[in-house]
The first five atom37 places (N, CA, C, CB, O) and aatype in JSON, in Angstrom:
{
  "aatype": [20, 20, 20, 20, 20, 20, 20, 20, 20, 20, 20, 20, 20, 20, 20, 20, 20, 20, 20, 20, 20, 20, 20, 20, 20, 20, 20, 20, 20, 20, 20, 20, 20, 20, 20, 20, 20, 20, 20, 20, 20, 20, 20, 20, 20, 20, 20, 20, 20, 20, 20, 20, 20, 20, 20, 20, 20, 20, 20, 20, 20, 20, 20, 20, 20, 20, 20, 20, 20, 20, 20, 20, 20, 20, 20, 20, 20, 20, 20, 20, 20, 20, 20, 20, 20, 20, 20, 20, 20, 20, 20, 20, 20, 20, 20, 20, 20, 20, 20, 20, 20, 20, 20, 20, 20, 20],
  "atom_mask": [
    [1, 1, 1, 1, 1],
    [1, 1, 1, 1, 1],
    [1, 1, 1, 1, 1],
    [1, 1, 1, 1, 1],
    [1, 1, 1, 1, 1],
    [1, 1, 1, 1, 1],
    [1, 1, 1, 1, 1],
    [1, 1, 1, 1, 1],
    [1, 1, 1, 1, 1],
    [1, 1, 1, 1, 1],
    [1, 1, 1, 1, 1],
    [1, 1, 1, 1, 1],
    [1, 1, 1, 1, 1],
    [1, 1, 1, 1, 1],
    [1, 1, 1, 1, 1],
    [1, 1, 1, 1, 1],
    [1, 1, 1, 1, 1],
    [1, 1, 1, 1, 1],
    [1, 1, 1, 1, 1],
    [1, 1, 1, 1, 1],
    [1, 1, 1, 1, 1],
    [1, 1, 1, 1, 1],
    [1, 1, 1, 1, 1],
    [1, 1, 1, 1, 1],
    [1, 1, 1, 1, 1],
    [1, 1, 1, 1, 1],
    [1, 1, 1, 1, 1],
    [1, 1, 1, 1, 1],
    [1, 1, 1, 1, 1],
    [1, 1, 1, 1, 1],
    [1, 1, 1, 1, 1],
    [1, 1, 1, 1, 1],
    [1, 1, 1, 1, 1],
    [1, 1, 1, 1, 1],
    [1, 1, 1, 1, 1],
    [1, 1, 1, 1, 1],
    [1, 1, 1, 1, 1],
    [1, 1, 1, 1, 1],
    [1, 1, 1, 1, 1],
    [1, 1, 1, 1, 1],
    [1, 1, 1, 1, 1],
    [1, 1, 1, 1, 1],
    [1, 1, 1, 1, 1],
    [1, 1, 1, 1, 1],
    [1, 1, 1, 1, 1],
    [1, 1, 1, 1, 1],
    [1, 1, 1, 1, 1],
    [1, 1, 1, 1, 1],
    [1, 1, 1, 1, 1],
    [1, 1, 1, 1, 1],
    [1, 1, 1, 1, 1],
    [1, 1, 1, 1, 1],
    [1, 1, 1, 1, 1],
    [1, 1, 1, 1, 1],
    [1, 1, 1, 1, 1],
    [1, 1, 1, 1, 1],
    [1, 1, 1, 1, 1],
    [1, 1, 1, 1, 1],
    [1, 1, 1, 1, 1],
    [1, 1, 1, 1, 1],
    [1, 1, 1, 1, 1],
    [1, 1, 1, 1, 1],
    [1, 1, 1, 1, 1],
    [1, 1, 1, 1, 1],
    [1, 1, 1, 1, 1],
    [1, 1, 1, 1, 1],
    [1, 1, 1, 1, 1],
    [1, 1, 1, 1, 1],
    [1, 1, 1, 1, 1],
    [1, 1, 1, 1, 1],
    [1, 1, 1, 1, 1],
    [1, 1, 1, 1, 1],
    [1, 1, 1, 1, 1],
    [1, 1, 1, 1, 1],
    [1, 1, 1, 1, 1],
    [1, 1, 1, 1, 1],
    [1, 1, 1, 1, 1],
    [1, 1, 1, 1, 1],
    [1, 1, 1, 1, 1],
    [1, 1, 1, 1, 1],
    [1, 1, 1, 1, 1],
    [1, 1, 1, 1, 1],
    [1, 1, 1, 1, 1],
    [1, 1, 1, 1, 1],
    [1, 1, 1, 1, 1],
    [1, 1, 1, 1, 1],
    [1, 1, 1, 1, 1],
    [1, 1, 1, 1, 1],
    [1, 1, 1, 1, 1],
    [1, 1, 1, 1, 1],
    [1, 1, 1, 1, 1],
    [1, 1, 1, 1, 1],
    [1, 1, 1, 1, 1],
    [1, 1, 1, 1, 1],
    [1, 1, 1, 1, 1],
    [1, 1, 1, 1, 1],
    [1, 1, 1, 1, 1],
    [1, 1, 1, 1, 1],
    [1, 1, 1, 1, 1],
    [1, 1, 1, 1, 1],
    [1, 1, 1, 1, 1],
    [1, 1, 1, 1, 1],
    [1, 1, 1, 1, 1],
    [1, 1, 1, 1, 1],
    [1, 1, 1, 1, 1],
    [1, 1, 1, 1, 1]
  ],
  "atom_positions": [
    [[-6.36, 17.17, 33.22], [-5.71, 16.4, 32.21], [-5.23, 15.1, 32.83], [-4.55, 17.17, 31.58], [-4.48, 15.09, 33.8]],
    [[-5.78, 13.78, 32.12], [-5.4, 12.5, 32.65], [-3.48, 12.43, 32.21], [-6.56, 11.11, 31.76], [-2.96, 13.05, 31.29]],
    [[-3.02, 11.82, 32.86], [-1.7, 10.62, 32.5], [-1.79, 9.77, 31.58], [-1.36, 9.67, 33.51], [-0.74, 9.31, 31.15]],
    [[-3.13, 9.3, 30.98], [-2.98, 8.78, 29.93], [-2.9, 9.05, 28.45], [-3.54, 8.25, 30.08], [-3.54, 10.03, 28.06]],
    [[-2.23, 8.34, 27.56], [-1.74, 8.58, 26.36], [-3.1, 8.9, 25.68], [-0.85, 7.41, 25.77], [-4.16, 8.4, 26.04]],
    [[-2.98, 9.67, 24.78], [-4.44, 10.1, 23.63], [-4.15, 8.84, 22.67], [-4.35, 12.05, 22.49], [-3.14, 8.16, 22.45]],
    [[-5.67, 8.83, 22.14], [-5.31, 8.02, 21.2], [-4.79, 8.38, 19.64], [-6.32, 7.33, 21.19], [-5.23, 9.51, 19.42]],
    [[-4.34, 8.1, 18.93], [-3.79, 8.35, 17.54], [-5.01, 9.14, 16.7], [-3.34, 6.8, 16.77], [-4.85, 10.29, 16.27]],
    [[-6.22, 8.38, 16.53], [-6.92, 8.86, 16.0], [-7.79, 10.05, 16.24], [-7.28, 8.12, 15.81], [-8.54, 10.56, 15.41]],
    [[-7.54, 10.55, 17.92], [-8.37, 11.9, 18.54], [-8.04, 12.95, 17.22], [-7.61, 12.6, 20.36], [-6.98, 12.91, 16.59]],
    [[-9.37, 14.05, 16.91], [-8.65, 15.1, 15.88], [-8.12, 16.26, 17.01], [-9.91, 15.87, 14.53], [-8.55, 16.68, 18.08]],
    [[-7.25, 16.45, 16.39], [-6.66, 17.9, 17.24], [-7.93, 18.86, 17.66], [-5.52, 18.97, 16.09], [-9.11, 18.87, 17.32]],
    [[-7.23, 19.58, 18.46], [-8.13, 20.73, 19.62], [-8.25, 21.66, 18.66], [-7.3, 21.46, 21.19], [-7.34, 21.87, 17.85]],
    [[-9.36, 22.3, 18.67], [-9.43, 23.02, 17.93], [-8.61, 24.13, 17.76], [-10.31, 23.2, 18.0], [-7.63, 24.07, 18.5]],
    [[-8.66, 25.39, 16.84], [-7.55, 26.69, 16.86], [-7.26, 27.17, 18.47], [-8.3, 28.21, 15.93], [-7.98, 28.08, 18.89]],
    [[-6.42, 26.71, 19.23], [-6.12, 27.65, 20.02], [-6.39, 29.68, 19.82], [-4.76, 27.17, 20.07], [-7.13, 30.58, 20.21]],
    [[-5.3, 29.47, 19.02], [-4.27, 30.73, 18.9], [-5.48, 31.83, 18.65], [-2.92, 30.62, 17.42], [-5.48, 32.95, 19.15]],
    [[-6.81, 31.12, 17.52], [-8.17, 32.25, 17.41], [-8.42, 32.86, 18.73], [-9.7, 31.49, 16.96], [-8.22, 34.06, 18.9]],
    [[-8.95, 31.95, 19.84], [-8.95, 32.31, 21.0], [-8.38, 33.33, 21.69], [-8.71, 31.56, 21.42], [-8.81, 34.09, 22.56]],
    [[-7.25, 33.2, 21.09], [-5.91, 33.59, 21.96], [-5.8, 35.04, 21.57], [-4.4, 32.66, 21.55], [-5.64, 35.98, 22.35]],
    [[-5.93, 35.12, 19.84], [-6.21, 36.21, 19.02], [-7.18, 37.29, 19.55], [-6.69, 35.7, 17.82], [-6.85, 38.47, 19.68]],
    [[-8.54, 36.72, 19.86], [-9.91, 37.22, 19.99], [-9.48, 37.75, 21.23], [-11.25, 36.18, 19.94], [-9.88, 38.9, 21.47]],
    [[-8.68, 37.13, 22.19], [-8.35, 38.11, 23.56], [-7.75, 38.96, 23.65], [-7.86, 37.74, 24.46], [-7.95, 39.81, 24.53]],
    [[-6.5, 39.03, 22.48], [-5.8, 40.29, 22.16], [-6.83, 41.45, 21.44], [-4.54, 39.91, 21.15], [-6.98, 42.54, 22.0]],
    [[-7.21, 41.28, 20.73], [-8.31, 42.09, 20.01], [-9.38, 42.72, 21.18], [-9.17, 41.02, 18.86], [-9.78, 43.87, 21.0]],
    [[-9.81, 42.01, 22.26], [-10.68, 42.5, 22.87], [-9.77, 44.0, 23.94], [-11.43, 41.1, 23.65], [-10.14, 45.11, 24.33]],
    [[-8.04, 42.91, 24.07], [-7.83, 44.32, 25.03], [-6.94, 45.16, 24.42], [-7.22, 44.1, 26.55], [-6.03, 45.66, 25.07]],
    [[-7.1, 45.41, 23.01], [-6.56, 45.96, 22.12], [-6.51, 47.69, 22.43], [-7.28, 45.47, 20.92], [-5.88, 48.47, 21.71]],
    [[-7.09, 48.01, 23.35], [-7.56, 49.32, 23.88], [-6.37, 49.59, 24.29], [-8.69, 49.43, 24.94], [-5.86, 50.57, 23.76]],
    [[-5.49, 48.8, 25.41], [-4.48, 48.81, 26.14], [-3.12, 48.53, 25.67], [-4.76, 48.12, 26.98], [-2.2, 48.75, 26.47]],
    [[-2.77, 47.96, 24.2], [-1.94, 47.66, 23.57], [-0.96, 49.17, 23.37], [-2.58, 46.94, 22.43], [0.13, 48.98, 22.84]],
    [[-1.25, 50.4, 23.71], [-0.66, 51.41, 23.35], [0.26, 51.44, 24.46], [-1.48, 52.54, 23.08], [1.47, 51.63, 24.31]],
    [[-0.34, 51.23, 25.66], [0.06, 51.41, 26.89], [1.32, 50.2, 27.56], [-1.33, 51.41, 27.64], [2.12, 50.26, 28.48]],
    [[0.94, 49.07, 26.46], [2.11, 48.0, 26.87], [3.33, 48.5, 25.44], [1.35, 45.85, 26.79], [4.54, 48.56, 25.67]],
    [[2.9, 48.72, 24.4], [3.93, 49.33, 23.71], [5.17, 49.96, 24.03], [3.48, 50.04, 23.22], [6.36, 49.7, 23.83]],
    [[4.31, 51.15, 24.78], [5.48, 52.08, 25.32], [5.91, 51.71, 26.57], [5.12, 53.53, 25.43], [6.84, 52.34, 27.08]],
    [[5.43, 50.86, 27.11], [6.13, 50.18, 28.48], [7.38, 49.66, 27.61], [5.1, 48.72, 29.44], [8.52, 50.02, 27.94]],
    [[7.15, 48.79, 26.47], [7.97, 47.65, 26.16], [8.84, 48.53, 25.55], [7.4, 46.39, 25.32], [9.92, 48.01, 25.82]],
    [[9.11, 49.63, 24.84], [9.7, 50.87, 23.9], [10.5, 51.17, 25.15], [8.55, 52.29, 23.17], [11.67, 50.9, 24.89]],
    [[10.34, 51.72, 26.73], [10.77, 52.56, 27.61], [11.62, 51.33, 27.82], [9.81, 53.33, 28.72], [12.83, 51.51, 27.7]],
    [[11.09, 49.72, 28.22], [12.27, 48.97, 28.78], [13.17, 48.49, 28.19], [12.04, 48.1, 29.34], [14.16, 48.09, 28.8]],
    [[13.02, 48.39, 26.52], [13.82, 48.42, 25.69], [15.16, 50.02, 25.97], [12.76, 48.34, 24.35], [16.38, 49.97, 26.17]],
    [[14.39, 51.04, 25.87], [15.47, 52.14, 26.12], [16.5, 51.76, 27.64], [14.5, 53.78, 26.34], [17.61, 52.18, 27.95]],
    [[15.82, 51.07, 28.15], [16.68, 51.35, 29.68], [17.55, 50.56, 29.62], [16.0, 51.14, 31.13], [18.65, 50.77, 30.14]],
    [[17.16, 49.15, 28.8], [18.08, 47.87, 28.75], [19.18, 48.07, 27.58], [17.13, 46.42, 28.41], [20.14, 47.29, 27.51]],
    [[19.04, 49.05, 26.73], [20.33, 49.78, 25.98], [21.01, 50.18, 26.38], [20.35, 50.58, 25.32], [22.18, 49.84, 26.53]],
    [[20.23, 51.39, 26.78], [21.5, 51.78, 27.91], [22.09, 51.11, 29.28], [21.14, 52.99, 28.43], [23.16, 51.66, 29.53]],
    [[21.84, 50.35, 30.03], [22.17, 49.7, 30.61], [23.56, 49.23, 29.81], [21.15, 48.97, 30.96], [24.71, 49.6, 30.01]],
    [[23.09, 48.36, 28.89], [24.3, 47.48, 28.13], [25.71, 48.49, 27.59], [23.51, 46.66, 26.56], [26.92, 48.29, 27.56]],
    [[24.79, 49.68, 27.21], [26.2, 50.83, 26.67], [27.15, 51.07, 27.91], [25.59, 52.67, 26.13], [28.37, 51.12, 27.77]],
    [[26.54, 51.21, 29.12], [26.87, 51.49, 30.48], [27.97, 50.44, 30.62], [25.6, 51.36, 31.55], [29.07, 50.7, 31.12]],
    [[27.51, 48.84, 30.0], [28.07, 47.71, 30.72], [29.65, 47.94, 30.03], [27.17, 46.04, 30.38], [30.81, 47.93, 30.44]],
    [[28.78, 48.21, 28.45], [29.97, 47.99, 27.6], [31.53, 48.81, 27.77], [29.4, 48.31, 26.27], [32.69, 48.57, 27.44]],
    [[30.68, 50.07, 28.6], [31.97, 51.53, 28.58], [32.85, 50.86, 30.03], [31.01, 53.83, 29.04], [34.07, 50.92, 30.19]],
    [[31.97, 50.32, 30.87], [32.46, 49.69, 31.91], [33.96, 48.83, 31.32], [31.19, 48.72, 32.51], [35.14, 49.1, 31.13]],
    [[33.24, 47.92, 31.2], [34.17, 46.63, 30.61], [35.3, 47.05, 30.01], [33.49, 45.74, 29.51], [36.41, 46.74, 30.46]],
    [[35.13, 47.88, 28.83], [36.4, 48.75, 28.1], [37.44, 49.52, 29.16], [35.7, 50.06, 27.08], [38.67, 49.56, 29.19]],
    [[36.78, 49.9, 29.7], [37.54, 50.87, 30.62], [38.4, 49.93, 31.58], [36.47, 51.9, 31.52], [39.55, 50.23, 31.92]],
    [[37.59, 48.5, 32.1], [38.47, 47.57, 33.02], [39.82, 46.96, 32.06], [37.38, 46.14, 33.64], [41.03, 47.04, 32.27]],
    [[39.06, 46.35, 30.93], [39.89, 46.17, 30.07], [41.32, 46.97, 29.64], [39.14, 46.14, 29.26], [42.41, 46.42, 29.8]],
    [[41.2, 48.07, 29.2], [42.31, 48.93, 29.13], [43.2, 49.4, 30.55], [41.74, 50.12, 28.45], [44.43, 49.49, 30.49]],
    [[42.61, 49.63, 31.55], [43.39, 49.6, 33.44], [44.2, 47.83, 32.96], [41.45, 49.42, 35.56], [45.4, 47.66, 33.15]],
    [[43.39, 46.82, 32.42], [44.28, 45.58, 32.85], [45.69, 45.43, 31.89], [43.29, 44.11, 32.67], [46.84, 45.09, 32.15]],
    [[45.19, 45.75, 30.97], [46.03, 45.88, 29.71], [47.56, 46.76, 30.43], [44.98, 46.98, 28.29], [48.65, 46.2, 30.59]],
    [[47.29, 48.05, 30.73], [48.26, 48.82, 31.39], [49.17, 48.19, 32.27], [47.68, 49.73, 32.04], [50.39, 48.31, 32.26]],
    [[48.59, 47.63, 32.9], [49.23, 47.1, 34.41], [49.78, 45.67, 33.97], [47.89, 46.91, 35.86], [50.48, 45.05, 34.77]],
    [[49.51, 45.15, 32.77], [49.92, 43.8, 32.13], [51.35, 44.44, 31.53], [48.67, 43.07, 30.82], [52.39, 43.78, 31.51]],
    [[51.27, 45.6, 31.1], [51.94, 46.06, 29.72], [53.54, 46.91, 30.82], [50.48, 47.57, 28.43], [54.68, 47.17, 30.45]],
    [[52.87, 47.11, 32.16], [53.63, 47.67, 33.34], [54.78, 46.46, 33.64], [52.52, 48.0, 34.76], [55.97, 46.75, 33.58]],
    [[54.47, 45.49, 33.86], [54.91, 44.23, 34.42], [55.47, 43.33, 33.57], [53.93, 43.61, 35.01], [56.04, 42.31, 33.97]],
    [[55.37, 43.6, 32.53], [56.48, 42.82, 31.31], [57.25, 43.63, 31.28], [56.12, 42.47, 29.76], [58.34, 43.05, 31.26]],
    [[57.47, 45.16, 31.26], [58.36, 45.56, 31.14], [59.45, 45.7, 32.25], [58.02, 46.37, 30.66], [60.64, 46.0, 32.12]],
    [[58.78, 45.42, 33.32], [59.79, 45.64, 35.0], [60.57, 44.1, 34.52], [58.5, 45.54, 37.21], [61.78, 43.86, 34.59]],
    [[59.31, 43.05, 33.95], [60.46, 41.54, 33.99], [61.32, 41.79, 32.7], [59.51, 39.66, 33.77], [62.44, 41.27, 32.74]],
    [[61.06, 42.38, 31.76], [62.07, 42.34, 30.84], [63.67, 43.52, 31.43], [61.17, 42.88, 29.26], [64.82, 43.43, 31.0]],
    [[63.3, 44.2, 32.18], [64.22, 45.05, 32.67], [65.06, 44.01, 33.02], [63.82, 46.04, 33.75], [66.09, 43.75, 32.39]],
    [[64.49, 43.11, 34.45], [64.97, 42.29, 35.59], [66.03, 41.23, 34.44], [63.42, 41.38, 36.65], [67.25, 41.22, 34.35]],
    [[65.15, 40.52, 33.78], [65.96, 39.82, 32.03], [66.69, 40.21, 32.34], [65.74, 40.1, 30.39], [67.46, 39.81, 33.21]],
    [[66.73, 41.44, 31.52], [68.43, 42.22, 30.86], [68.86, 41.77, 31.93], [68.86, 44.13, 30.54], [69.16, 40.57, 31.93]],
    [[69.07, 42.73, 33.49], [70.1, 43.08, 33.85], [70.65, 41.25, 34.67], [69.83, 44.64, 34.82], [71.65, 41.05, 35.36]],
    [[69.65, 40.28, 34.29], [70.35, 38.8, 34.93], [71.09, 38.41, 33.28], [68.78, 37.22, 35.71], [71.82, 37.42, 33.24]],
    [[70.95, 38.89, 32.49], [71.47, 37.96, 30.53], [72.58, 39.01, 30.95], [70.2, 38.26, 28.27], [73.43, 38.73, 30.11]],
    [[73.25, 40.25, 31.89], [74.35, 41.05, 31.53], [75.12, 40.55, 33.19], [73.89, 42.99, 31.11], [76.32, 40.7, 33.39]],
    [[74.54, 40.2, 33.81], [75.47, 39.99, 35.07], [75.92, 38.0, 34.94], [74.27, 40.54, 36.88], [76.97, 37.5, 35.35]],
    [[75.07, 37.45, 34.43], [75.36, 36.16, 33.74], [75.3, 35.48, 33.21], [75.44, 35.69, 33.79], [74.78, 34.43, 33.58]],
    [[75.87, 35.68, 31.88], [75.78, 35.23, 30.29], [75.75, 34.3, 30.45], [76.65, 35.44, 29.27], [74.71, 33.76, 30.07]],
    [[76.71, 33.5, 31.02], [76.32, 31.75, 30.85], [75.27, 31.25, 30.99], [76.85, 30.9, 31.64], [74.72, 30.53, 30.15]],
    [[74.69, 31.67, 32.49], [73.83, 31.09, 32.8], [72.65, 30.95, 31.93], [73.65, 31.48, 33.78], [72.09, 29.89, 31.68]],
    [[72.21, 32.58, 31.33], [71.29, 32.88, 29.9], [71.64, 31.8, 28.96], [71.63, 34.44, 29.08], [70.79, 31.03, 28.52]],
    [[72.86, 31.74, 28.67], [72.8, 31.1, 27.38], [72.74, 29.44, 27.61], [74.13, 31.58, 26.48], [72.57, 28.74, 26.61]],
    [[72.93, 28.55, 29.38], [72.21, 27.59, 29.22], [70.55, 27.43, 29.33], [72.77, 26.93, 29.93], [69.85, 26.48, 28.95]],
    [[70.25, 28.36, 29.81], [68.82, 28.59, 30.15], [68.12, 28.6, 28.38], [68.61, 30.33, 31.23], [67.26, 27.83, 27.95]],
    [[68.74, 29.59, 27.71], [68.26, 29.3, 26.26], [68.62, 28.19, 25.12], [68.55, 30.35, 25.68], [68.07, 27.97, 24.04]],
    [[69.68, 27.59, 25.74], [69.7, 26.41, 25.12], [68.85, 25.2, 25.69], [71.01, 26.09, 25.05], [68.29, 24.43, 24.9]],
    [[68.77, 25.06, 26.77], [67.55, 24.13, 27.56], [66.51, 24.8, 26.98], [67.4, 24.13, 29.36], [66.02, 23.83, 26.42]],
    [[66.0, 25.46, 26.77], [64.52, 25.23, 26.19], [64.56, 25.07, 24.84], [63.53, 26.36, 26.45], [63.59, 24.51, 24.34]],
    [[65.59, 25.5, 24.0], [65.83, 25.38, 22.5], [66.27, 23.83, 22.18], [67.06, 26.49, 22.0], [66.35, 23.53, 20.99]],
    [[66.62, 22.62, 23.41], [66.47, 21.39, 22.94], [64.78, 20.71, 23.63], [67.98, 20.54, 23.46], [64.39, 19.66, 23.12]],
    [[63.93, 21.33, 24.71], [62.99, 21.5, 25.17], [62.09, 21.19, 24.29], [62.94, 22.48, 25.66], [61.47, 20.12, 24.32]],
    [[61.85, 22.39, 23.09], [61.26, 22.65, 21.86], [61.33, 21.48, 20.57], [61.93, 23.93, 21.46], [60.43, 20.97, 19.89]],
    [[63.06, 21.28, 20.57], [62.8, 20.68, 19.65], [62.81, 18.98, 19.66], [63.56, 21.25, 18.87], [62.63, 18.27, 18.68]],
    [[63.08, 18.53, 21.11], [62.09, 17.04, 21.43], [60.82, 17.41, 21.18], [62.07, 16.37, 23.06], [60.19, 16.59, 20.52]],
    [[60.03, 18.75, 21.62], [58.71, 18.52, 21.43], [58.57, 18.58, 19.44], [57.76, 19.87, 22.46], [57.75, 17.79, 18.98]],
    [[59.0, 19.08, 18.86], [58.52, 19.39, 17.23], [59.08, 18.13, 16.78], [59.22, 20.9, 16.3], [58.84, 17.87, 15.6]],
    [[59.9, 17.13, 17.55], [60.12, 15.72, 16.95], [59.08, 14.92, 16.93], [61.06, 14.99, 17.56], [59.15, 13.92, 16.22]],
    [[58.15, 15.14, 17.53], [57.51, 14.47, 17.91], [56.43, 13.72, 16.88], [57.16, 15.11, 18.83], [55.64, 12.89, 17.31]]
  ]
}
């Protein structure tokens, strides 16, 4: 195949795809045999993915736990700093409650 441009008026190549057809048809003998190849790698690549999916769930829910572990140790830690010093809580929640509302002035 040249680098150079075709011209406008060349007619197209003839039917490929007949060709292409006529070769499938000839090894049409063997089409049973790529079927069930393609049927078996289809089965393996399902399961594979169910595999991936039970995986993932399972990481998912361990992270969830250990997320759900650790808010509650800091909400403990909270309390017991909002009961040993109220003030301090209640400037800490007023600094972000004027924080907030410079930002919603906006």
């Amino acid at each position: 195949m040249s680098d150079a441009a075709s011209p406008v008026d060349d007619p197209a190549p003839a039917k490929p795809r007949k060709s292409a057809r006529n070769g499938a048809d000839q090894a049409g003998s063997g089409t049973g045999a790529v079927e069930s190849e393609a049927r078996s790698f289809a089965a393996d690549a399902a399961a594979a993915r169910e595999k991936l999916i039970a995986i993932a769930v399972h990481r998912a829910k361990a992270r969830r736990a250990i997320a759900e572990h650790w808010a509650k140790e800091k909400a403990v830690v909270a309390g017991q700093a909002v009961r040993t010093r109220p003030v301090t809580a209640i400037g800490a929640a007023l600094g972000v409650g004027v924080i907030i509302g410079l930002l919603a002035a906006r």
